[in-house]
C-alpha positions in Angstrom: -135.8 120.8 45.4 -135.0 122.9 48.8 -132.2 125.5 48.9 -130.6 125.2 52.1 -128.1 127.7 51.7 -127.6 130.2 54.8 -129.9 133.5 54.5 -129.0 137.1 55.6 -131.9 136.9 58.5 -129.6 134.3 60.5 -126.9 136.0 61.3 -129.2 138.5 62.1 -131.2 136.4 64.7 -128.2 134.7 66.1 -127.0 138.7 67.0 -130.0 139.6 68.5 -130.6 136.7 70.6 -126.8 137.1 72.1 -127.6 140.9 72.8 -130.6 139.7 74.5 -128.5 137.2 76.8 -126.1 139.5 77.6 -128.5 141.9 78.8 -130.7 139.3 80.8 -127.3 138.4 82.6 -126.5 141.8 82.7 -129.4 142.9 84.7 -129.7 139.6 86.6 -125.9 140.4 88.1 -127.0 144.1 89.2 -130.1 143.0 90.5 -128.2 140.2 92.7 -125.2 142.3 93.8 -128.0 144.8 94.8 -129.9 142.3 96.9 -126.8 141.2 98.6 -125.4 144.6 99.5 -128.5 145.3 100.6 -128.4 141.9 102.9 -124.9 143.2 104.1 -125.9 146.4 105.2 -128.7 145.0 107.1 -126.6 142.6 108.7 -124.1 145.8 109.7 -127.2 147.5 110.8 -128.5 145.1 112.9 -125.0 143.8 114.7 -124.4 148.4 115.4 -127.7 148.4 117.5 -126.2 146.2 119.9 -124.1 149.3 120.4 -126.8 151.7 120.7 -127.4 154.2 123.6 -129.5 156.4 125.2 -129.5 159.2 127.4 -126.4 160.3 129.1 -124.1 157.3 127.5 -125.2 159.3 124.0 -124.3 162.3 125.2 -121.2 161.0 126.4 -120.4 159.3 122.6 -121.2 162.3 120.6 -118.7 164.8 122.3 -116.7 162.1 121.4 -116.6 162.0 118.3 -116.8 165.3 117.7 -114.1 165.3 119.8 -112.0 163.0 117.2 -113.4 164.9 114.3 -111.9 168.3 115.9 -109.3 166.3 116.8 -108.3 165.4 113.3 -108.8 168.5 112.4 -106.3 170.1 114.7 -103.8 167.5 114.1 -103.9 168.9 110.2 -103.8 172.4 110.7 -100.9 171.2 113.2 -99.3 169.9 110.7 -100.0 172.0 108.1 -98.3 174.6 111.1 -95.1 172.7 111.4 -93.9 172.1 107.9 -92.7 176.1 107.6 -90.9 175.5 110.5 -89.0 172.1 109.8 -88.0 174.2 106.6 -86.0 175.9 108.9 -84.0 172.9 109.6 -82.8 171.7 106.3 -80.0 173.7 106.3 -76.6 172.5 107.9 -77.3 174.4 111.4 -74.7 172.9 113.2 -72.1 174.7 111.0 -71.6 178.0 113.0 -69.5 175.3 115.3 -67.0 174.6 112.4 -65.6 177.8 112.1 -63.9 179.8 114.7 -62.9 183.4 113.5 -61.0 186.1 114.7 -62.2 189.6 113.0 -59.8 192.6 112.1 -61.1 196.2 110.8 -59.7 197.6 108.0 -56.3 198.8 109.8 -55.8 195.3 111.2 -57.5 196.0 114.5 -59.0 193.1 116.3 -62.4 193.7 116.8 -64.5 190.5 118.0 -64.7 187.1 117.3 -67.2 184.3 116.1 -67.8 181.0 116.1 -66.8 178.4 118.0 -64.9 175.5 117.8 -66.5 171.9 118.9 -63.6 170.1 120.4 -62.5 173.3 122.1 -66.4 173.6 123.9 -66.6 172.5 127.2 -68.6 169.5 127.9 -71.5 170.1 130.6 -69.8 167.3 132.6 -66.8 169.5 133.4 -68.7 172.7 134.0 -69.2 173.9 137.6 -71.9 172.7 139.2 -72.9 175.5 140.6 -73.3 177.2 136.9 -75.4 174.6 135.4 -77.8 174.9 138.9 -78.1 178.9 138.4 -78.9 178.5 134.5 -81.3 176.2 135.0 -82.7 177.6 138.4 -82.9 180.7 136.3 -84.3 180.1 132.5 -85.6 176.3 133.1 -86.0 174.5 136.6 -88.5 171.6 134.9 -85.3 171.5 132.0 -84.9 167.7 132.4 -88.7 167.1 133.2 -90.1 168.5 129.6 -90.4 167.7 125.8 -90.0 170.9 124.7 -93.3 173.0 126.0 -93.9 173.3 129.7 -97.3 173.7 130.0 -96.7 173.9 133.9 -94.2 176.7 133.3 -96.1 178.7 131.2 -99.3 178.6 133.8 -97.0 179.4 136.8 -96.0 182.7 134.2 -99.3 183.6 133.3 -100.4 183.5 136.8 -97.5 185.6 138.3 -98.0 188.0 135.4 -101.3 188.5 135.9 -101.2 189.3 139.9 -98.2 191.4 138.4 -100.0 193.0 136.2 -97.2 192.9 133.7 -94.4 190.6 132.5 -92.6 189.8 135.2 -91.9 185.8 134.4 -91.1 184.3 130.8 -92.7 181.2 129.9 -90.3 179.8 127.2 -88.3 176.8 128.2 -84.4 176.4 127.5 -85.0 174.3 124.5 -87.6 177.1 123.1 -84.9 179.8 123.7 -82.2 177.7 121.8 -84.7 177.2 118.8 -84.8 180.9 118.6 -81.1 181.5 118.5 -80.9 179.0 116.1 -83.2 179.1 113.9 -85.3 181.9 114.1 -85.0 186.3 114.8 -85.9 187.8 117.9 -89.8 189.4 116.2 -92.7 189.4 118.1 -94.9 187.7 115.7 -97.2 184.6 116.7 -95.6 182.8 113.4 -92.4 183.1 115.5 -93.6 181.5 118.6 -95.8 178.8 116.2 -92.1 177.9 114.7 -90.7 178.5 118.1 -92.7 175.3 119.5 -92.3 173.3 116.9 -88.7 173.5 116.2 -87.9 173.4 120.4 -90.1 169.8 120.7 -87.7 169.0 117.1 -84.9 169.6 119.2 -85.8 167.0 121.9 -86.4 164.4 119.6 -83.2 164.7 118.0 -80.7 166.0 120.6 -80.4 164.8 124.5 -81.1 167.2 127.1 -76.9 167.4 127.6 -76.8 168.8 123.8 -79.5 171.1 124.2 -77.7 172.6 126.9 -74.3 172.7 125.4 -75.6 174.3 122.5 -77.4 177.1 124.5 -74.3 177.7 126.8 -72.1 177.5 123.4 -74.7 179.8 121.5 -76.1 182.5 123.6 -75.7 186.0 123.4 -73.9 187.3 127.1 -73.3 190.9 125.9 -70.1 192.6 125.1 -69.8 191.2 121.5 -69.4 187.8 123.4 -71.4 184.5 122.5 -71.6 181.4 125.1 -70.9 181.2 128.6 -66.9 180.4 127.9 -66.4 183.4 126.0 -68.5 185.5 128.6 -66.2 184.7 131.3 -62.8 185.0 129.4 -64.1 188.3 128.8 -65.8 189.9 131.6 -63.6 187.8 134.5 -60.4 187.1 132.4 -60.4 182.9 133.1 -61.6 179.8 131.8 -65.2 178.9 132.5 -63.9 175.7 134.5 -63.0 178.2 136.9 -65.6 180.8 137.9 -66.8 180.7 141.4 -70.5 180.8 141.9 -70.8 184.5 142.8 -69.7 184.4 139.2 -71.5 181.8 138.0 -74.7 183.7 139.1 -73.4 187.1 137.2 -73.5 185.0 133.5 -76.6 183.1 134.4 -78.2 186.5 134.8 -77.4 187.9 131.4 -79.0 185.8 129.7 -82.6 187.4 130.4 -81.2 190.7 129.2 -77.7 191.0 128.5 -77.8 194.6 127.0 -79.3 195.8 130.4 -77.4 193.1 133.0 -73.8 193.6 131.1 -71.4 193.7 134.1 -68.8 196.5 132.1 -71.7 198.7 131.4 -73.8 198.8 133.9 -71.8 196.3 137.5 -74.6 197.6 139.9 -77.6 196.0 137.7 -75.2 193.4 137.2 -74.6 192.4 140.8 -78.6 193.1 141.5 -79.2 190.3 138.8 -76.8 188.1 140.2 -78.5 188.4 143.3 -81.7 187.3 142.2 -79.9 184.2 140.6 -78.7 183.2 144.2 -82.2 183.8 145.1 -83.5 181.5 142.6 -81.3 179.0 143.2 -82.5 178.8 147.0 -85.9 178.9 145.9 -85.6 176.0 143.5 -84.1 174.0 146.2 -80.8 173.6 144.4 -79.2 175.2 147.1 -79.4 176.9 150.7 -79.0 179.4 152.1 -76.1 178.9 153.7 -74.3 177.9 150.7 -74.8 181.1 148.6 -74.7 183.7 151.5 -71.0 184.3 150.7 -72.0 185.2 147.0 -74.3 187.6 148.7 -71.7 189.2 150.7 -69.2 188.8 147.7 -69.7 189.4 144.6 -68.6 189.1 141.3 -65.7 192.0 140.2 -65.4 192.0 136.6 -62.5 193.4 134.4 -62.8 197.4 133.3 -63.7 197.2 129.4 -65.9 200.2 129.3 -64.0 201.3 126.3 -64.0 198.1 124.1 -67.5 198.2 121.6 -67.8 195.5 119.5 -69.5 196.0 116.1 -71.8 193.4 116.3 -74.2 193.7 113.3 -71.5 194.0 111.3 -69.5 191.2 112.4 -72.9 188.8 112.2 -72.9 189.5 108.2 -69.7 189.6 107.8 -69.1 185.6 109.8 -72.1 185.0 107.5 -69.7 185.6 104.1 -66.9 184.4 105.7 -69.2 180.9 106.1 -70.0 181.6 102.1 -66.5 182.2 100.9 -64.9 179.6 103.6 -66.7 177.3 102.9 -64.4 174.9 100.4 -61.6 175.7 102.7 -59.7 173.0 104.3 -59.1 175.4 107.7 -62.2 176.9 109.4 -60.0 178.7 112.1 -59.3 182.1 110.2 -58.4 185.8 110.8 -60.4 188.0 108.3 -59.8 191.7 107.9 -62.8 193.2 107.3 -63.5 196.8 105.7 -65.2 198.4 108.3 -63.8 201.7 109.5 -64.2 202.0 113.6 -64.2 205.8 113.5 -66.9 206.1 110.7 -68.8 203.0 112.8 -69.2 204.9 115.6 -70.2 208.0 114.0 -73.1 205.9 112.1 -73.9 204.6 115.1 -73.8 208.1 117.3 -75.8 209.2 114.3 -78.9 206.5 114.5 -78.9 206.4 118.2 -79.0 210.7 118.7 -81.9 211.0 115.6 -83.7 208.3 117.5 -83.3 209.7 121.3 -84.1 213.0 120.1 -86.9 212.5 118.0 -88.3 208.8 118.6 -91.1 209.9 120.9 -92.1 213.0 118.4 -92.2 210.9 115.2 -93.5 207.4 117.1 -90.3 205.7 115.5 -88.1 203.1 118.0 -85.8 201.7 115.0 -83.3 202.2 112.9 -80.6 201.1 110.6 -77.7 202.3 108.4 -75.2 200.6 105.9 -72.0 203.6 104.5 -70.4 201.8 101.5 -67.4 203.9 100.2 -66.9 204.2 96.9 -65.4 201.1 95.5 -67.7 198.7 97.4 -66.0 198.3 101.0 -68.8 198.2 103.4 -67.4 200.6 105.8 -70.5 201.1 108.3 -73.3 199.2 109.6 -75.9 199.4 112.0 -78.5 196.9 112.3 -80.6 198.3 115.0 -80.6 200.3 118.6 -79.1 198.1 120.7 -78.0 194.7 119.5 -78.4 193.6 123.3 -81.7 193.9 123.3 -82.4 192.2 119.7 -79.8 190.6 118.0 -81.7 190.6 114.3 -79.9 192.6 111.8 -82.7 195.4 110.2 -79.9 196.2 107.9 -79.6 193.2 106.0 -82.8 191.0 107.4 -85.7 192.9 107.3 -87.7 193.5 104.0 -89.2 196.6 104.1 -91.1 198.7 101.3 -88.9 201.3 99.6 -91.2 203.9 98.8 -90.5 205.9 96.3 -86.9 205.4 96.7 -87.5 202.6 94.4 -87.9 205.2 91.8 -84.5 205.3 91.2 -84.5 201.9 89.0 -87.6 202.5 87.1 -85.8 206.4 86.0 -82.5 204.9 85.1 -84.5 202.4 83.1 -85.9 204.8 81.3 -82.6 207.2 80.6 -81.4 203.4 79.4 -84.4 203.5 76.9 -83.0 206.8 75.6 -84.6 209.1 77.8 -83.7 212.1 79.6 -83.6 214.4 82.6 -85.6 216.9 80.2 -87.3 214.4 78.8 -91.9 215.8 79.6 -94.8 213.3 80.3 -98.0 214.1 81.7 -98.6 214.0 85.3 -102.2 213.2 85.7 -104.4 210.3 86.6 -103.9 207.1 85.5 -105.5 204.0 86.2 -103.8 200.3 85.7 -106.2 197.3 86.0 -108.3 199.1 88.1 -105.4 200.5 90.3 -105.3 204.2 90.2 -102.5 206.2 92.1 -102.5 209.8 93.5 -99.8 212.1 94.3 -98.8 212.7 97.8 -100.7 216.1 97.9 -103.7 215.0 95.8 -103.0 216.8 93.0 -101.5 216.8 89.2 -98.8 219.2 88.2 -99.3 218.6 83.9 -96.8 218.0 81.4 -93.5 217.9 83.6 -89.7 216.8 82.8 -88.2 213.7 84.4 -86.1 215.8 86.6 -89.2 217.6 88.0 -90.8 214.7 88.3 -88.3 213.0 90.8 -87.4 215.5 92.6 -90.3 216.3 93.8 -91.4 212.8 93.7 -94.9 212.4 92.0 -96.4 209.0 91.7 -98.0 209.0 88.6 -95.3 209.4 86.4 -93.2 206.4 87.2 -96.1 204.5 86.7 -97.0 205.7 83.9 -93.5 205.1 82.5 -93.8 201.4 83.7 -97.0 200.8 82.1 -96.4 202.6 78.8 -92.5 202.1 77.9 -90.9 200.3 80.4 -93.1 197.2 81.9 -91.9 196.2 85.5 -90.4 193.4 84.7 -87.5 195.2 83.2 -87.2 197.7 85.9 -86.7 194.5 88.6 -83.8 193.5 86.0 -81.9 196.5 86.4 -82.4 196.7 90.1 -81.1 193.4 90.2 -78.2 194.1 87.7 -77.3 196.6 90.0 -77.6 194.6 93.1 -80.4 194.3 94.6 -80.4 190.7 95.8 -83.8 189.6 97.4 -86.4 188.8 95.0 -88.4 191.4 93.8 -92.3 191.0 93.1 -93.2 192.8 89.3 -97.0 193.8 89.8 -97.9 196.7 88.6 -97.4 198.7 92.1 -93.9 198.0 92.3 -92.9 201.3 90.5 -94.1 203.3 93.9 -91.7 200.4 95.9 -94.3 198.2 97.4 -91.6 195.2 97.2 -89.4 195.0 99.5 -85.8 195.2 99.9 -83.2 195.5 102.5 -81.3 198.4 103.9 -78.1 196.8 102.0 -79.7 196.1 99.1 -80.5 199.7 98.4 -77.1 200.6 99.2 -75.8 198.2 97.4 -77.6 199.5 94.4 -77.3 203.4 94.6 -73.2 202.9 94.7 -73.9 201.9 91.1 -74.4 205.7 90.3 -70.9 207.4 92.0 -69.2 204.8 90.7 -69.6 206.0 87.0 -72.5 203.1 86.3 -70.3 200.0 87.3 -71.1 197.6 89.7 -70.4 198.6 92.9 -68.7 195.1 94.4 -70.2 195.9 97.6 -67.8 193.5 100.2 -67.1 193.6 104.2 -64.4 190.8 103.7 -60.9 192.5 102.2 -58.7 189.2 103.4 -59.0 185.5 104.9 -55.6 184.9 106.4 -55.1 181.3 108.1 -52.6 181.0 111.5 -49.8 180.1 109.6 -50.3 183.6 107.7 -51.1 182.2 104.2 -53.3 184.0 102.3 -56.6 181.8 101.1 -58.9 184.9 99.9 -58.1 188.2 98.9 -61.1 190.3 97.2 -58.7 192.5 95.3 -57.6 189.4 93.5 -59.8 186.6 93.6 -63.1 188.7 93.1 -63.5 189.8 89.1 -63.7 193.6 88.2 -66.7 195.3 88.0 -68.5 195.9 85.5 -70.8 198.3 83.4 -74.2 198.2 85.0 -75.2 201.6 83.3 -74.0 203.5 80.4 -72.5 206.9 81.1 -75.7 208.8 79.2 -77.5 207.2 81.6 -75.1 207.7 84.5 -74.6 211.5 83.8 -78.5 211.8 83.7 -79.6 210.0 86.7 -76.5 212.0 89.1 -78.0 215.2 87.3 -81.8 214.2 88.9 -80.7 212.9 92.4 -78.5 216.2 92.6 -81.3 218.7 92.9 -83.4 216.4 95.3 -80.8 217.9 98.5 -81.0 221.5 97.3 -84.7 221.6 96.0 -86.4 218.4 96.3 -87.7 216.4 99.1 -84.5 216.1 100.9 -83.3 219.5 101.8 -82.5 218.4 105.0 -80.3 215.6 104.1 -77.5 219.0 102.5 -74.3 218.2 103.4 -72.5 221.7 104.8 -68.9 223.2 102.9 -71.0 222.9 100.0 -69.9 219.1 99.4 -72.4 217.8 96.5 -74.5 214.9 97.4 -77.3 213.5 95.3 -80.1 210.9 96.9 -83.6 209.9 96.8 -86.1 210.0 100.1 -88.8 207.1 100.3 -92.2 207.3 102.5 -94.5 204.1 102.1 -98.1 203.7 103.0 -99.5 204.8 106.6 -95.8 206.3 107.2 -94.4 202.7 108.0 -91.2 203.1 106.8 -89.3 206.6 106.2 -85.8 206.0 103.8 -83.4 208.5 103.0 -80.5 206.9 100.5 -77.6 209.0 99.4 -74.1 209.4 97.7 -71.4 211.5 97.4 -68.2 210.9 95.1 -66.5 209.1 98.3 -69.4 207.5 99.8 -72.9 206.0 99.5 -75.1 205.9 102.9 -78.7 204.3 103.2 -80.5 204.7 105.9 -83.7 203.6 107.2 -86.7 204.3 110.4 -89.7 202.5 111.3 -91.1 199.8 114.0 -90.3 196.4 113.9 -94.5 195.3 114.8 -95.1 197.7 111.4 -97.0 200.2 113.4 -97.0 203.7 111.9 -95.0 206.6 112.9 -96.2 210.1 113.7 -96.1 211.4 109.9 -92.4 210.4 109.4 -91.3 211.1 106.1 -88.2 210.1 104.7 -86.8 213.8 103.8 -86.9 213.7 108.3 -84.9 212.3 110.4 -83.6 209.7 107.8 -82.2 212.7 106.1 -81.4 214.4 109.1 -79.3 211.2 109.7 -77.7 211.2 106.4 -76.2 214.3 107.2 -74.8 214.3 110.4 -73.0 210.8 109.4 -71.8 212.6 106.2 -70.8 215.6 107.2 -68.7 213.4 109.6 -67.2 211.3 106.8 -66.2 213.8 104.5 -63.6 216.1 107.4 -60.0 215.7 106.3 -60.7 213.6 102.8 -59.6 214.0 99.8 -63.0 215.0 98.1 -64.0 212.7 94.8 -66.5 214.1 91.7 -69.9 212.6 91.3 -69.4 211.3 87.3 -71.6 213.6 85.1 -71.9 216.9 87.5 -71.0 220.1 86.3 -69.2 221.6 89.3 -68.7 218.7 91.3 -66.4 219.9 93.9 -67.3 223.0 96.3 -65.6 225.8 95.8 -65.4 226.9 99.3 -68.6 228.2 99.3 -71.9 226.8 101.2 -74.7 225.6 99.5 -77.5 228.2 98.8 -80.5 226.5 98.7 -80.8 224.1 101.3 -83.9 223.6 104.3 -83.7 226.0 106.6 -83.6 224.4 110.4 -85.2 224.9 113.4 -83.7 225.5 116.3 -84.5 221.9 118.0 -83.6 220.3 114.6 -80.0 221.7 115.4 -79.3 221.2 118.5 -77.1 218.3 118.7 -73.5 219.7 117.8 -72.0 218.1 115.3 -69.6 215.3 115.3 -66.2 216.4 114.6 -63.6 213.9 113.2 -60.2 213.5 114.9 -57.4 214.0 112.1 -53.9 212.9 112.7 -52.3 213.2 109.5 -53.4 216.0 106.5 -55.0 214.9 103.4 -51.4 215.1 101.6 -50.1 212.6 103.8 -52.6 210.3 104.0 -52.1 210.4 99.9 -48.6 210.2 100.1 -48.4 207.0 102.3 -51.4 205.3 100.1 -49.1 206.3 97.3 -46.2 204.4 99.3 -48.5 201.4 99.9 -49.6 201.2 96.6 -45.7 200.9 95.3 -44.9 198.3 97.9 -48.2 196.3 96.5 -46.9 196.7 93.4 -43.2 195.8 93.6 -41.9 192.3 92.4 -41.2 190.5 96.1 -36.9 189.5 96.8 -35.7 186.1 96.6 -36.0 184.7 99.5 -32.4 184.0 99.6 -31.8 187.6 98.8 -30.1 190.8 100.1 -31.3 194.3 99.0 -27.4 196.1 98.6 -28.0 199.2 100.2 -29.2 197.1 103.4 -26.0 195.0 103.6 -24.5 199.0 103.1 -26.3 200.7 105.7 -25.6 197.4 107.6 -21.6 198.2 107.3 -21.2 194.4 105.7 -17.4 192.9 105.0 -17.4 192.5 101.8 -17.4 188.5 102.1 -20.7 188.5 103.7 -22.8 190.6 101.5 -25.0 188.9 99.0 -24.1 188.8 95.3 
């Protein structure tokens, strides 16, 4: 009998002959897709020669498409181009015309204005005629023909410069100019003019061509401290733009080329020359004839004497900028802000810049400066932003990022007298190499085992990196700088102990008040009040702002004011010695190729940084910053400190002269004194000036009346009846 129960083999065999159909239909699929791709791209094949060429028609097609494949190409580096500057318009840029502020100085002096309101601008249809035809006929006669770019402009420029030989004709249109004051600084850099483009053909796809030129009237710098052509002419002709003539009308159009050099109450005969070239223009461009603009020839513009009235422009530009911050959730944006900047000690900072630079710009190859005084307490009490805000309105004192040099060295010491060290704390000054970085001294040579206080005084290199590599690390030196308020960010590689990152001239300021101010913060503000028309009260930094607080200890207070003490009277800043034998203390910085020369100092009333260099980053003639940044220092200080009562640097034994000079200071040539020094008119004597402070202080302090109240010994001096005097 047969067992026909299953066996293991059939399984087996029913596996293998499924593995065996799956590959057969495997390999039958590939083999057909194959074949009919293949059929496919035959058929393409064939049905592209009917497009085939030869000869010229070939030659014609291949510049052709390697005319789309650059094209492509461009059109993504384009892009890639514009993204930067579309960045630029994220931010609310419209909101300069929300605010409208009058500016006092400390005492309550008026002293400029931003800002502009939009319902109070003057729409372009109820301008004179003849003032939109001489902007236009000036700065942009294709305005309304243009996206932006005028390529047609720009060649007619290139090709009157170059029969010039010079620049004698700009190319930018008005949209291109209104990009730049809105967006962008006034640097030569081809970045700038990439964003430039970009941003003005932005402009005309999102404003009409009456906007754009609202906005550039409304927006423009016209000289004076003035911004916009309404301002211009309330200041310079004393009416309403509605009603300027167009002799007039030709003097603002003119200013806007150059209004530092074309200001009518500083220089009326260039002026009147540039207004005559506008009336030229205007015939030229067929806007007017002849005939029509002879009497503006024969008549010009008279303007109203302000020879005396300065504006302090860089100053008020940051300080409308915090006003914008701190204004911001306020219901009213038409405000009157006292600020904290002192006019006399202005001027003398700005005297101070402007003399170092005139007499010693061509020696050291230097054509810029800046300069921010902070008194001790935090009140910004000087700025200066530059040579002549007419000619560039971008602020070098809190705008441009510049290296330090080695006065950076200042956070990576008081980091280490935080760690315990101090002044006579020794380390080895010798070479040292960090990741395959190895820095030298300035004279190429190593001094041994020195003390801190040696070390920074006569600032040598390798010990403050040596300290950041072996005790410190840079991150925790860019802590304490910030801590102590340095605000833009601050790279931590391993050359940032010599001050390779870059700050501002406010930010070092800023940070170096920390040290007079016995280690706390220094609250560094321009903005004292924000007052409202109706006289209320909507920001006060005395109360609304919290106190300030320990940055430092006093160890490391006391230690660091020892250091920076000896650095006027036998360190690298000899020249920066105040005279009466006031004690200063400071730090001088140099950076690579002599770029950029600092000098920043203190005394127990004030703290001054100060910087020189070239906006393109070209370097100066061996310009160091125990020079003319020093130099500066000291004619501004020596200014400051006439008729004050004189306060202690915390930690210094001797703080206060005692009537005698200071022995060891630089000795000066006689072309490094001959400016005379600036003098500073007194009107009441140090006693006074403390006795009505004392007086102001009481009034601050003293619980206010009733409002329904009498003080008695009014209604007594008054001579009252009895029934009328207040109970």
């Amino acid at each position: 009998m047969e067992d026909d129960s299953p066996t293991p083999e059939r399984p087996r065999r029913r596996k293998r002959h499924f593995l065996l159909r799956l590959d057969s239909w495997i390999d039958s699929t590939v083999w057909n897709a194959g074949f009919r791709l293949g059929e496919i791209w035959e058929e393409i094949t064939i049905f592209f020669r009917r497009f085939h060429v030869r000869g010229w028609k070939k030659a014609v097609f291949e510049l052709a498409g390697e005319g789309m494949n650059l094209g492509t190409a461009g059109f993504v580096l384009l892009l890639a181009l514009a993204l930067p500057a579309f960045e630029e318009t994220k931010g609310n840029w419209r909101a300069q015309s929300d605010f409208a502020v009058t500016f006092l100085d400390r005492y309550g002096n008026e002293i400029g204005h931003r800002g502009i309101i939009h319902e109070d601008s003057v729409p372009i249809d109820e301008l004179p005629d003849h003032l939109i035809k001489a902007v236009l006929a000036t700065e942009d006669r294709r305005f309304f023909s243009h996206f932006g770019i005028d390529f047609l402009g720009l060649a007619r420029a290139l090709n009157e410069n170059a029969r010039a030989g010079g620049v004698v004709q700009g190319g930018s249109t008005l949209t291109q100019q209104l990009a730049k004051n809105l967006f962008l600084t006034n640097e030569r850099t081809l970045e700038r003019k990439i964003k430039e483009a970009f941003l003005s053909l932005w402009l005309e796809a999102n404003l009409s061509k009456k906007e754009i030129l609202r906005l550039y009237l409304d927006r423009a710098y016209m000289g004076g401290g003035t911004f916009g052509a309404a301002a211009a002419a309330q200041f310079y002709f004393g009416k309403n733009i509605t009603d300027v003539n167009l002799a007039e009308s030709a003097m603002l159009a003119g200013l806007f080329k150059a209004p530092a050099r074309y200001a009518p109450h500083v220089n009326l005969p260039a002026a009147r020359g540039r207004a005559n070239e506008v009336l030229t223009n205007l015939v030229q461009g067929g806007l007017m004839t002849e005939g029509q603009v002879i009497a503006a020839r024969r008549n010009p513009a008279t303007v109203i004497d302000r020879k005396d009235k300065t504006a302090p422009d860089f100053f008020l530009d940051w300080a409308f900028d915090e006003v914008q911050r701190i204004a911001k959730p306020f219901a009213q944006h038409s405000l009157v802000v006292r600020t904290t900047i002192d006019m006399g000690l202005q001027a003398a900072a700005e005297e101070a810049v402007e003399s170092g630079l005139r007499q010693y710009g061509d020696s050291y190859r230097v054509k810029q400066g800046a300069l921010v005084m902070v008194e001790n307490g935090g009140a910004v009490r000087a700025m200066v932003g530059g040579r002549d805000y007419g000619e560039s309105q971008f602020n070098r004192a809190t705008r441009a990022l510049r290296q330090p040099g080695s006065s950076f060295k200042a956070y990576t010491y008081a980091a280490a007298m935080e760690a315990g060290m101090t002044p006579e704390t020794t380390i080895v000054d010798g070479p040292i190499s960090w990741g395959g970085w190895s820095p030298q001294n300035y004279g190429r040579s190593y001094a041994g085992r020195v003390t801190l206080m040696t070390a920074m005084a006569k600032s040598i290199n390798t010990v403050p990196v040596r300290l950041a590599k072996d005790k410190l690390g840079t991150k925790r030196i860019a802590e304490l700088a910030k801590e102590m308020g340095v605000e833009t960010p601050l790279r931590t590689d391993k050359t940032m102990p010599l001050g390779t990152t870059e700050v501002t001239v406010l930010d070092q300021a800023t940070a170096y008040a920390v040290f007079p101010a016995g280690g706390k913060l220094a609250r560094r503000h321009g903005i004292s009040q924000i007052i409202n028309y109706d006289g209320d009260i909507l920001y006060d930094f005395a109360r609304d702002e919290p106190p300030a607080r320990q940055i430092l200890s006093d160890q490391a207070t006391s230690s660091m004011n020892r250091i920076f003490v000896t650095i006027p009277v036998s360190g690298t800043a000899r020249r920066g010695a105040l005279d009466r034998g006031i004690v200063s203390g400071g730090k001088t910085g140099t950076t690579q190729a002599y770029r950029d020369a600092w000098y920043v100092g203190f005394t127990g009333n004030y703290t001054t940084a100060v910087w020189f260099g070239n906006d393109d980053y070209t370097s100066t003639n061996n310009m160091t910053g125990g020079s003319l940044p020093a130099m500066t220092f000291k004619r501004l200080m020596d200014y400051a400190h006439q008729g004050i009562e004189l306060r202690p640097i915390p930690g210094i034994e001797n703080p206060l002269p005692d009537g005698k000079q200071a022995t060891e200071v630089a000795q000066t040539s006689p072309d490094e004194s001959a400016l005379p020094a600036l003098v500073r008119p007194r009107s009441l004597s140090t006693d006074v000036t403390k006795l009505l402070k004392d007086v102001a202080r009481q009034f601050d302090e003293a619980k206010p009346l009733k409002p329904d109240g009498r003080v008695a010994a009014l209604d007594d001096a008054l001579d009252l009846p009895r029934a009328n005097r207040t109970e």
